[in-house]
C-alpha positions as CSV (number, residue, x, y, z in Angstrom):
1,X,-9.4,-18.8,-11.2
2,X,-9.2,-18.2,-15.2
3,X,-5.7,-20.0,-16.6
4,X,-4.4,-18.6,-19.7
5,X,-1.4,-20.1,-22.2
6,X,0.0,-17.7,-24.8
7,X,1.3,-19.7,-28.0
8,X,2.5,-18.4,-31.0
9,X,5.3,-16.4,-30.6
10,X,8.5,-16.7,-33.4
11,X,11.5,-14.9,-34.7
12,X,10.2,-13.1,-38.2
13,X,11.5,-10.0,-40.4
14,X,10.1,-6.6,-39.9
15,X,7.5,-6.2,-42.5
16,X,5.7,-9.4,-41.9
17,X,3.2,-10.8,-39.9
18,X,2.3,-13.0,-37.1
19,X,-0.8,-14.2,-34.6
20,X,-1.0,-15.2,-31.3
21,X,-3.3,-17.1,-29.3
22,X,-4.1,-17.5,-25.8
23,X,-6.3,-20.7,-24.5
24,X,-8.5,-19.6,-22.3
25,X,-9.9,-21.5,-19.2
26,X,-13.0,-19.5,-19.2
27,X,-13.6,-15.7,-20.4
28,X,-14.1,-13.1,-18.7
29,X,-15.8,-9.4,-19.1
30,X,-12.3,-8.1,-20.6
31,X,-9.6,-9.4,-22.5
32,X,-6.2,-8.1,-23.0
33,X,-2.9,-8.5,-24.7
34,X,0.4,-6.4,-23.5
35,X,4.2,-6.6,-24.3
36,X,7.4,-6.3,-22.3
37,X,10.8,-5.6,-23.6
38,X,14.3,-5.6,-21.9
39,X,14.5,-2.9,-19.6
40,X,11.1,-1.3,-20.1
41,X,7.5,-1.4,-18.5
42,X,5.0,-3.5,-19.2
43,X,2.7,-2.0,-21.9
44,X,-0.6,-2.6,-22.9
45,X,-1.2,-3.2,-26.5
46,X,-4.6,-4.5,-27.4
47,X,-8.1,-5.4,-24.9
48,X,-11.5,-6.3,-25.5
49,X,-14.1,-6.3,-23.6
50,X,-17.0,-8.8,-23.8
51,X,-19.9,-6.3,-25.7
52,X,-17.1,-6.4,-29.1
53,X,-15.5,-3.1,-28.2
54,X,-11.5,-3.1,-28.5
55,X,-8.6,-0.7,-27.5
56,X,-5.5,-0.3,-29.0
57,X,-2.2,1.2,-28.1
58,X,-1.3,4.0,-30.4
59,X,1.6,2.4,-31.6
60,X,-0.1,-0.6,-33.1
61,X,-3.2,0.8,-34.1
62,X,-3.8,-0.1,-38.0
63,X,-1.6,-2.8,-37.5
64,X,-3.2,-5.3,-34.8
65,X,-6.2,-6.7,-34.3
66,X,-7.4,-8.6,-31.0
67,X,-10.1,-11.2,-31.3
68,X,-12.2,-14.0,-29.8
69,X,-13.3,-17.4,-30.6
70,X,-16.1,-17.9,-28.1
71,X,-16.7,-21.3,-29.2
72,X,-13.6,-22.2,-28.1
73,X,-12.1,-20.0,-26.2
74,X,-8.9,-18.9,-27.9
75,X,-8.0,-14.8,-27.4
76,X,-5.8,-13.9,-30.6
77,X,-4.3,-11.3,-31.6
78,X,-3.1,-10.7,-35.1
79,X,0.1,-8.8,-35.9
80,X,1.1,-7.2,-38.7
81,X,3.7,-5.2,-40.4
82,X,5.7,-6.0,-37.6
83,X,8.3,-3.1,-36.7
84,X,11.5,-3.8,-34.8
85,X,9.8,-2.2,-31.6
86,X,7.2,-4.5,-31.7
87,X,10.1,-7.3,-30.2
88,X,8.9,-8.1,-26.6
89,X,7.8,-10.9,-24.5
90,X,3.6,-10.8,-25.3
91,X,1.4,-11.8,-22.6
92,X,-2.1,-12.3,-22.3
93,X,-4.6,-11.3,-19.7
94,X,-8.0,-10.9,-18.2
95,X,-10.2,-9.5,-15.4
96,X,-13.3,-9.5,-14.2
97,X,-14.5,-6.3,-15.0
98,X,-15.5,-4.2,-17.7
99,X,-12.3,-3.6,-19.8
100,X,-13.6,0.6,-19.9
101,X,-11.7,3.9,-21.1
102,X,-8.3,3.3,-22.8
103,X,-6.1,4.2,-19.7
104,X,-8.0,1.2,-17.6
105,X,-8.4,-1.2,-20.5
106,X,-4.5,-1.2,-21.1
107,X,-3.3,-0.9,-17.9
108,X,-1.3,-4.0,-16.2
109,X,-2.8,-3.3,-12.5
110,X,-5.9,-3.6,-13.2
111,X,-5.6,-7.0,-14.4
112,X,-5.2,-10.3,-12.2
113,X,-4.9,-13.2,-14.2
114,X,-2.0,-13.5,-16.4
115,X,-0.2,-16.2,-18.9
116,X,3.4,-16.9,-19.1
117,X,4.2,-15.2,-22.3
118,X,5.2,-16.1,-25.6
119,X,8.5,-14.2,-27.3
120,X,8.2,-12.4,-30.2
121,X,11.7,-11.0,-32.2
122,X,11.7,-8.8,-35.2
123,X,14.5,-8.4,-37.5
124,X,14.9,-5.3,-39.7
């Protein structure tokens, strides 16, 4: 079983910038970060996949970055310019399988093991 434990997460003004990180109990082939706010889906946001390649939502393209320490195995993922939309509970993820074309790398099914989430707000 992987364990994952998002930290990170604060209340900050649109505009600004913030980076989470997810302990990892062991890597696996891909990596992902998604979000879920009140009354919506959950959404994928960032993955990577263990050969360096990353996908990125649309909406937070330019503006996030997801990364690995390997040494340690710490998933962040570094926000900025944070927009009002961006508010959601962020979780972290991972599966044992290639993370692949943008529709499998950010979708929640496809991934099994999951963290708790860490809350993000964003004030305008």
């Amino acid at each position: 079983q992987v364990q994952l434990l998002e930290s990170g997460g604060g209340s900050v003004q649109a505009g600004t910038s913030l980076r989470l990180s997810c302990a990892v109990s062991a890597f696996t082939d891909c990596m992902g970060w998604f979000r879920q706010a009140p009354g919506k889906e959950r959404e994928g946001v960032a993955a990577s996949d263990r050969d360096g390649s990353t996908t990125y939502a649309d909406s937070v393209k330019g503006r996030f970055t997801i990364s690995r320490d390997n040494d340690k195995n710490i998933l962040y993922l570094q926000m900025n310019s944070l927009k009002p939309e961006d508010a959601a509970m962020y979780y972290c993820a991972a599966r044992r399988l290639r993370c692949g074309a943008v529709n499998w790398a950010l979708a929640p099914i496809f991934y099994g093991y999951w963290g708790q989430g860490t809350q993000v707000t964003v004030s305008s």
